[in-house]
Backbone as a chain_set.jsonl record, in Angstrom:
{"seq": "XXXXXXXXXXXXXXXXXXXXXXXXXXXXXXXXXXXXXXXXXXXXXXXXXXXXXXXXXXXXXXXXXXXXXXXXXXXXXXXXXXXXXXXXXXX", "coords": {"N": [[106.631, 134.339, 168.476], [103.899, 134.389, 165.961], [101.698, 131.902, 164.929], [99.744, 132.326, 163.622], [99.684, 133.451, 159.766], [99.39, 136.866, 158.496], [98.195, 138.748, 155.892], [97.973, 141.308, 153.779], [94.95, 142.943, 151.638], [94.514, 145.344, 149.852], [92.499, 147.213, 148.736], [92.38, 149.495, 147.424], [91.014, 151.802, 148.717], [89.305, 154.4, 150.712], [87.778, 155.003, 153.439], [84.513, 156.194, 153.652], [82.648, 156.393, 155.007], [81.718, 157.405, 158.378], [84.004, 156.301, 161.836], [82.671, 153.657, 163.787], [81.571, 155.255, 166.683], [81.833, 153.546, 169.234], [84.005, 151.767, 169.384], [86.412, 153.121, 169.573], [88.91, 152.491, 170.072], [89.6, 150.174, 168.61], [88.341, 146.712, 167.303], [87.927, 143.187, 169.246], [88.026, 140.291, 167.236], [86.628, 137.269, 167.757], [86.849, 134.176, 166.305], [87.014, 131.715, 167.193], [84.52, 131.214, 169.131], [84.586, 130.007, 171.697], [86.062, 127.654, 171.401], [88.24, 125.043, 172.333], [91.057, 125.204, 172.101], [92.415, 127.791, 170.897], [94.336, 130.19, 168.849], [95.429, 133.242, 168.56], [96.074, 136.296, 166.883], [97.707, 139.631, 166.865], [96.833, 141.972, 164.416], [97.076, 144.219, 161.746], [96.911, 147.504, 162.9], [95.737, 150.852, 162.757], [94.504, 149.683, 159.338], [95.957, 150.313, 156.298], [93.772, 151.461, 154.891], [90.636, 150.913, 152.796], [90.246, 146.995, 153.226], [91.209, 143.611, 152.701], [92.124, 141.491, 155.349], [93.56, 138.333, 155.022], [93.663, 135.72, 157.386], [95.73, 132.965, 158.525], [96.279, 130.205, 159.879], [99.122, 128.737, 160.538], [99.969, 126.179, 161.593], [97.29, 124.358, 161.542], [95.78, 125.623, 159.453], [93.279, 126.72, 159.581], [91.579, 129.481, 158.798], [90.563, 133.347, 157.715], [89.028, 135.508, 156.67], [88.96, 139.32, 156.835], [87.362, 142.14, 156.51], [88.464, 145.46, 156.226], [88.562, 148.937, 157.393], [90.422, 151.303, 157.483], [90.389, 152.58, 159.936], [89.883, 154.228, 162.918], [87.919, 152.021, 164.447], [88.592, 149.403, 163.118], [89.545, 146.272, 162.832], [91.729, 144.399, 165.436], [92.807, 142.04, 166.455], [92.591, 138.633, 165.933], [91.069, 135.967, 166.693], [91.038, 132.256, 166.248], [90.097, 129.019, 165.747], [91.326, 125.571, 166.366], [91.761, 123.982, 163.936], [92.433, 121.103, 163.756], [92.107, 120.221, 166.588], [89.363, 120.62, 166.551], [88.389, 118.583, 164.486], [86.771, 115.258, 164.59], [88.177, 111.484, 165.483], [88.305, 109.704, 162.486], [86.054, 107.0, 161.943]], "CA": [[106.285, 134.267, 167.062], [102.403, 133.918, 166.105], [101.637, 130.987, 164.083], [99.37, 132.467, 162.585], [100.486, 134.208, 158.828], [98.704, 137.66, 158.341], [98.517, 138.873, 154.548], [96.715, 142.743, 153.762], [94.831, 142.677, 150.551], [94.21, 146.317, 149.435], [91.155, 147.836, 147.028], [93.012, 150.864, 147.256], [89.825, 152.664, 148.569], [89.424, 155.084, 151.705], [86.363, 154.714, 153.625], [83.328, 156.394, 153.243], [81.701, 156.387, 156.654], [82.687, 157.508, 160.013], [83.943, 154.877, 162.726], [81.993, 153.29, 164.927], [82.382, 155.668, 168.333], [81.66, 152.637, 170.339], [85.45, 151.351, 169.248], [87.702, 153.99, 169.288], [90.377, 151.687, 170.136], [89.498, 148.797, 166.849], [87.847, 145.57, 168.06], [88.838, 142.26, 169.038], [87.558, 139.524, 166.421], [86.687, 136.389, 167.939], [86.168, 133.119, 165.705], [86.699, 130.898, 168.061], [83.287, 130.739, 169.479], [84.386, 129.092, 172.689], [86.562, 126.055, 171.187], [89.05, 124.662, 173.607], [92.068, 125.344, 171.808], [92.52, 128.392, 169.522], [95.35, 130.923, 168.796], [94.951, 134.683, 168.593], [97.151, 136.832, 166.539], [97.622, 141.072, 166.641], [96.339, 142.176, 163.292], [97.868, 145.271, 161.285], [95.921, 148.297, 163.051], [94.327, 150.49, 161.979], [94.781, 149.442, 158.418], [96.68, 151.718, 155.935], [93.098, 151.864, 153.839], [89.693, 149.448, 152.686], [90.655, 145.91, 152.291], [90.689, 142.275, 153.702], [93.144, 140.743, 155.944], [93.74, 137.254, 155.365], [94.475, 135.384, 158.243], [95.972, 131.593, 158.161], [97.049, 129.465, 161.162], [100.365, 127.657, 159.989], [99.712, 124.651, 162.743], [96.333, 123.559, 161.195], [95.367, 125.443, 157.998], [92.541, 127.702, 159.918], [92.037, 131.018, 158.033], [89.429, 133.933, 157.943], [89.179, 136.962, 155.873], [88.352, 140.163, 157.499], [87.159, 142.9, 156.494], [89.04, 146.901, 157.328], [88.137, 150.444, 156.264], [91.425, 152.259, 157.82], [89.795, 153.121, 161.028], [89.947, 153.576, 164.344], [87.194, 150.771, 164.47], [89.488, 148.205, 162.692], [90.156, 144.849, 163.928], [92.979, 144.203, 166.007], [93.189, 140.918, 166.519], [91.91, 137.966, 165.616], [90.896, 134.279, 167.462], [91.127, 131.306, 165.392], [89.726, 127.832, 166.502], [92.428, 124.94, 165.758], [91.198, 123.003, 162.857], [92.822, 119.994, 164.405], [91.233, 120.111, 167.992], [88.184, 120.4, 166.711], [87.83, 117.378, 164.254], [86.88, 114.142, 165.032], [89.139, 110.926, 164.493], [87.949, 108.585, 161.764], [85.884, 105.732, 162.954]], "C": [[104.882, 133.672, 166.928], [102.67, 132.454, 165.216], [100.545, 131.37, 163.279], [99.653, 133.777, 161.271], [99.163, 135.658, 158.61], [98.966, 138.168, 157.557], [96.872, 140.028, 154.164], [96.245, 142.362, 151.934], [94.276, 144.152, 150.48], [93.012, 146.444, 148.442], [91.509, 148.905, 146.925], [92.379, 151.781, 147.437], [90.125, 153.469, 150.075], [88.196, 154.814, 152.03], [85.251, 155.989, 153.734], [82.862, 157.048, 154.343], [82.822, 156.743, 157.674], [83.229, 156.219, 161.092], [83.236, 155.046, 163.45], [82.127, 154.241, 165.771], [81.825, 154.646, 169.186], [83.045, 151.953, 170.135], [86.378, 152.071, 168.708], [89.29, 153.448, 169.325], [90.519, 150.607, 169.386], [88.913, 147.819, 168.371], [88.869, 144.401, 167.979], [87.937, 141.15, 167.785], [87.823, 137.851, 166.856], [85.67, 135.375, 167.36], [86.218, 131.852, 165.747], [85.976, 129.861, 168.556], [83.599, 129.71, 170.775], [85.296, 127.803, 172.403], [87.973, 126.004, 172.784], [90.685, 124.966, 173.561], [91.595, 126.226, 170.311], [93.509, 129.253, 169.768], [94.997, 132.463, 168.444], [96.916, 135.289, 167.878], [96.959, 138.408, 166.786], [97.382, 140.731, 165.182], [97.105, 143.985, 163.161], [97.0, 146.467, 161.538], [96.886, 149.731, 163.212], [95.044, 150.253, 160.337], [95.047, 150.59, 157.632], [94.913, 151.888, 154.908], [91.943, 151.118, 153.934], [90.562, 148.404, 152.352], [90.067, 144.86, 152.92], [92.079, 141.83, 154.253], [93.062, 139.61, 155.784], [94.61, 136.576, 156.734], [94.42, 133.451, 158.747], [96.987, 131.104, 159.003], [98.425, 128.222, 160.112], [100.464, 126.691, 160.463], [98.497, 123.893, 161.339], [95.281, 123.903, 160.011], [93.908, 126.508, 158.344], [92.688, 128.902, 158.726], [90.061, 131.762, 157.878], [89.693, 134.683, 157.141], [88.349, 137.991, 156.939], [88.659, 141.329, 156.801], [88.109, 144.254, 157.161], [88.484, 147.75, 156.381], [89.257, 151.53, 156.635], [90.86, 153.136, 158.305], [89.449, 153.182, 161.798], [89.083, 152.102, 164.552], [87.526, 149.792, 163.519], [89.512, 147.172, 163.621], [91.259, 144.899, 164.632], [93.7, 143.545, 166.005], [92.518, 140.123, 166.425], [92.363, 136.462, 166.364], [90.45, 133.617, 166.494], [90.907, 129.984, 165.965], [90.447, 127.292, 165.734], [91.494, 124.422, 164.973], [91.665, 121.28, 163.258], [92.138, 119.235, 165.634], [89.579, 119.712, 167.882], [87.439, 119.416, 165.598], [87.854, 115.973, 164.627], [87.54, 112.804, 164.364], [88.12, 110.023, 163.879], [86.857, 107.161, 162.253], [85.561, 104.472, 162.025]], "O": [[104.57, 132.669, 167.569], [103.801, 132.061, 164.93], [100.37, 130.761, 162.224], [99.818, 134.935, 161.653], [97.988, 135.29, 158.589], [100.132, 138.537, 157.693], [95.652, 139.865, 154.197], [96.952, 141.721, 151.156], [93.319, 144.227, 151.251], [92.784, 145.704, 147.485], [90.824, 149.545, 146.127], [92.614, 152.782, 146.761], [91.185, 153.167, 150.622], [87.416, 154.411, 151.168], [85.916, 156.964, 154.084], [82.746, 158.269, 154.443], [84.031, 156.554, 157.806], [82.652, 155.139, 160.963], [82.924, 156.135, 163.931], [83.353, 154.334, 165.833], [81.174, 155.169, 170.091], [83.238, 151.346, 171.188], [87.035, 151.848, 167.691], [90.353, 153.828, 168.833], [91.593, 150.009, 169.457], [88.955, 147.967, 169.593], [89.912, 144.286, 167.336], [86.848, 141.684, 167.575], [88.817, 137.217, 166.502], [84.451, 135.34, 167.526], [85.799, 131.01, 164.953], [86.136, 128.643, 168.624], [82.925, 128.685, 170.88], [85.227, 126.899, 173.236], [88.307, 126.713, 173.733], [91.435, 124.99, 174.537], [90.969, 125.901, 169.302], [93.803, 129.291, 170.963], [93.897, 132.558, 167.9], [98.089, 135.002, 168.117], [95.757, 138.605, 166.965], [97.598, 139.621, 164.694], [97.5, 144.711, 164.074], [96.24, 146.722, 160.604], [98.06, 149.858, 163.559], [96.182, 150.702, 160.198], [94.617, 151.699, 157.947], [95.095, 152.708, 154.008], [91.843, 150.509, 154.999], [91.451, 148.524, 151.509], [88.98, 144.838, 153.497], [93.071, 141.851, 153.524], [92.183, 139.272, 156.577], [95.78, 136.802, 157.045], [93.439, 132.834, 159.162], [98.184, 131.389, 158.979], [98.346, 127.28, 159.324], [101.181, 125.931, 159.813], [98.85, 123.122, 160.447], [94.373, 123.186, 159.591], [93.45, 127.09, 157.361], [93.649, 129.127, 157.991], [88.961, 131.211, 157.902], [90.849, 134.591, 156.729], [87.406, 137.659, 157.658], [89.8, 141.652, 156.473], [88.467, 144.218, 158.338], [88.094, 147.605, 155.223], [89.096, 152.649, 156.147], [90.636, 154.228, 157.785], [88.541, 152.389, 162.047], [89.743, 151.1, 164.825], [86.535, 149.255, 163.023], [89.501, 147.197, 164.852], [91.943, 145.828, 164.203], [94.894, 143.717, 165.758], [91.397, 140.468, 166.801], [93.483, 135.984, 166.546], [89.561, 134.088, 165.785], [91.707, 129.77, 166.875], [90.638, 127.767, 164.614], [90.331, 124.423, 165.376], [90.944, 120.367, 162.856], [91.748, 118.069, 165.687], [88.844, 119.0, 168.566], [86.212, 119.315, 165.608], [88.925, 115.48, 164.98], [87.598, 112.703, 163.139], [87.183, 109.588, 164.547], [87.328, 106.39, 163.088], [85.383, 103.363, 162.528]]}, "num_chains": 1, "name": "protein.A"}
C-alpha cells in the first residue's frame, strides 16, 4: 500500500500536441532531488485526458501537482522527498 494518496483533477480537455517520441513509455517524475528518504508512488497512466494529478504523502504532508495531457508521454510515477527527514529540529 503506497502512502502516498493520488487524486486526478480533470479540465475535461484532450490534448492538442503530439507526444514527446522520446517517452513512448510516460516518464518517471522525480522530486526528490537526491534527499535521503523519499517515497515513490505509480501514478494513473496514461491519463484518461488534460489535467493535474495531485499527489500527497500521508506520512508527512509532501504533495506535488502534476501536470498530464492523456499521453503516451504522461507521468508514471512520482518521487516525493519526506517532509520530515528533511527538516531541521528546533534549536
Amino acid at each position: 500500500m503506497s502512502k502516498i494518496d493520488v487524486t486526478f483533477v480533470t479540465n475535461g480537455r484532450k490534448a492538442q500536441c503530439a507526444p514527446n517520441p522520446a517517452h513512448p513509455n510516460g516518464i518517471d517524475v522525480d522530486l526528490a532531488h537526491g534527499a535521503k528518504s523519499a517515497c515513490l508512488a505509480n501514478l494513473p497512466y496514461p491519463a484518461e485526458c488534460c489535467g493535474i494529478l495531485i499527489a500527497r504523502c500521508k506520512t508527512c504532508g509532501a504533495s506535488a501537482a502534476i501536470t498530464t495531457a492523456g499521453r503516451p508521454d504522461d507521468p508514471r510515477t512520482v518521487t516525493l522527498a519526506c517532509k520530515r527527514a528533511s527538516s531541521s529540529p528546533a534549536s
